[in-house]
C-alpha positions in Angstrom: 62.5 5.9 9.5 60.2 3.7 7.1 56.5 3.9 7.7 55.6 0.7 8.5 58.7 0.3 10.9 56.7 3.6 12.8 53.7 1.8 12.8 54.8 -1.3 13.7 56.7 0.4 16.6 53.5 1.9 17.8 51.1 -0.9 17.4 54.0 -2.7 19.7 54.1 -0.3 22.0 50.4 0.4 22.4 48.8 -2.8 22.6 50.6 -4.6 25.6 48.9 -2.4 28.2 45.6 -3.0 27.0 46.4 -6.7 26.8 47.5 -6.5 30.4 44.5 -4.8 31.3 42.2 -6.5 29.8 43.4 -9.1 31.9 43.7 -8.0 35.0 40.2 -6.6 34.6 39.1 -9.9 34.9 39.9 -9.4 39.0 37.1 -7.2 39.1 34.1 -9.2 38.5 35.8 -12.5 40.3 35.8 -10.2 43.5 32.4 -8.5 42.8 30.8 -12.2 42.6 32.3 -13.2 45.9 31.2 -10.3 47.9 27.5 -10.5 45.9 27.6 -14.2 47.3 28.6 -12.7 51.0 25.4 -10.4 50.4 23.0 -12.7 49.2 23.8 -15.3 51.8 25.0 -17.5 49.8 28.0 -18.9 50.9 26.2 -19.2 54.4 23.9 -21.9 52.8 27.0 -23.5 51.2 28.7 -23.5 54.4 25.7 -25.1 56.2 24.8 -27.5 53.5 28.4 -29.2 54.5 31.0 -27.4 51.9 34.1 -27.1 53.6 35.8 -23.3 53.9 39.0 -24.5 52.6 36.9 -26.2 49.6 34.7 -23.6 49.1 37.9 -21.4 48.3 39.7 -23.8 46.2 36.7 -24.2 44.0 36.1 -20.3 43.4 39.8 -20.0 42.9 39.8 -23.0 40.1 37.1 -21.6 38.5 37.8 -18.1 38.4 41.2 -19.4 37.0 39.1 -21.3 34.3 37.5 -18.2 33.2 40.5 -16.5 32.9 42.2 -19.1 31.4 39.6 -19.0 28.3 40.3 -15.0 28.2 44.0 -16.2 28.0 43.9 -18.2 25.4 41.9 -16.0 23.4 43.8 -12.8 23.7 47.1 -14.6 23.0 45.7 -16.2 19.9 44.3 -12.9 18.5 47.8 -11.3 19.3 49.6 -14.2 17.5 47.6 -13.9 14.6 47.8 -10.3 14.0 52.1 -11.0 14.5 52.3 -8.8 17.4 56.4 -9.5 18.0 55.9 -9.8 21.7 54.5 -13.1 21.9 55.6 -14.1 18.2 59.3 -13.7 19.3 58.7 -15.1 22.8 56.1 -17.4 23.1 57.2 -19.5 26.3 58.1 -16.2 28.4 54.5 -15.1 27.5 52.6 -17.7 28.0 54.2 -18.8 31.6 53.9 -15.0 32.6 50.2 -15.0 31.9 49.4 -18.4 34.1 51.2 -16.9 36.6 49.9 -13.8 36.7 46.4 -15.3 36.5 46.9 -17.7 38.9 48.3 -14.2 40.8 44.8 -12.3 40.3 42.3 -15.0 40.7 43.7 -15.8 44.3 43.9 -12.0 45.2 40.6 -11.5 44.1 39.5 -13.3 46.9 42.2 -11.0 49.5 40.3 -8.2 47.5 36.6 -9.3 48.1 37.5 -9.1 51.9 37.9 -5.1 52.0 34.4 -4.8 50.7 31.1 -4.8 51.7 29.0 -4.1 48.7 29.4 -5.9 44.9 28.7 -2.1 43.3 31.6 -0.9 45.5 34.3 -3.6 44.2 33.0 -2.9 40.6 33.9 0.5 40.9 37.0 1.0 42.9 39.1 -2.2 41.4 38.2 -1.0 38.0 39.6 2.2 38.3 42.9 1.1 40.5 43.6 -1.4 38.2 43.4 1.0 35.4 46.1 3.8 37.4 47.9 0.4 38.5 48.6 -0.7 35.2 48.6 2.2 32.6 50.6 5.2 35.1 53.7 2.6 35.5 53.7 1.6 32.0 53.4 4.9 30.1 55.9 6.5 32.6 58.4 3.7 31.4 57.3 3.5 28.0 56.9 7.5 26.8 59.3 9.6 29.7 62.4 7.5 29.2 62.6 5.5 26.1 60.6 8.0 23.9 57.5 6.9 21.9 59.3 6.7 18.6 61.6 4.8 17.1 65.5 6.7 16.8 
């Protein structure tokens, strides 16, 4: 097996976690800033000043969605430029994937805001189960049954 066929094998293999989390990380402060808002009173005042509940949630879904859109779009060109094959070879998959999986986490970031009480609390505990959510599964898959080299 050539070298750069290894590496290349690696770097394929290695990256789309982190790309993944990286992403879904993005859950964690977009539930943190809800519940901060709970705290502070603010969405109180927003309430009484005449917002809407149903608007009040559409607007923190948009623009958590926004943020994570720029994210996105960033982390997608990087990867294209550095010719990492997953989203070279299949661009369309990837990119619908991502928006739906966005769209996904902002709006469950808002189910997820509701189990806490404290912004320090959501900071902490969604980091750390998004980390075992996402890396356990995948290097299970990745390294018990197809092997982390290349036959």
């Amino acid at each position: 097996v050539e070298s750069g066929t290894v590496k290349r094998e690696i770097r394929n293999s290695i990256i789309p976690p982190f790309v993944v989390w990286g992403l879904a990380f993005s859950m964690t402060p977009f539930a943190a800033w809800i519940v901060q808002e709970r705290e502070e009173g603010l969405k109180f005042s927003l309430l009484v000043s005449g917002l809407s509940l149903p608007m009040y949630w559409i607007s923190t879904i948009v623009y958590d969605f926004f943020i994570y859109l720029l994210g996105f779009i960033a982390t997608i060109s990087l990867i294209a430029i550095l010719g990492i094959e997953m989203v070279t070879e299949s661009a369309g998959p990837v990119v619908i994937t991502g928006l739906v999986f966005g769209w996904s986490i902002t709006s469950f970031s808002g189910l997820l805001s509701q189990a806490f009480n404290r912004a320090k609390t959501v900071k902490a505990v969604a980091s750390f189960a998004v980390a075992i959510i996402i890396f356990v599964p995948y290097f299970i898959g990745e390294f018990a049954v197809d092997g982390p080299m290349p036959d």
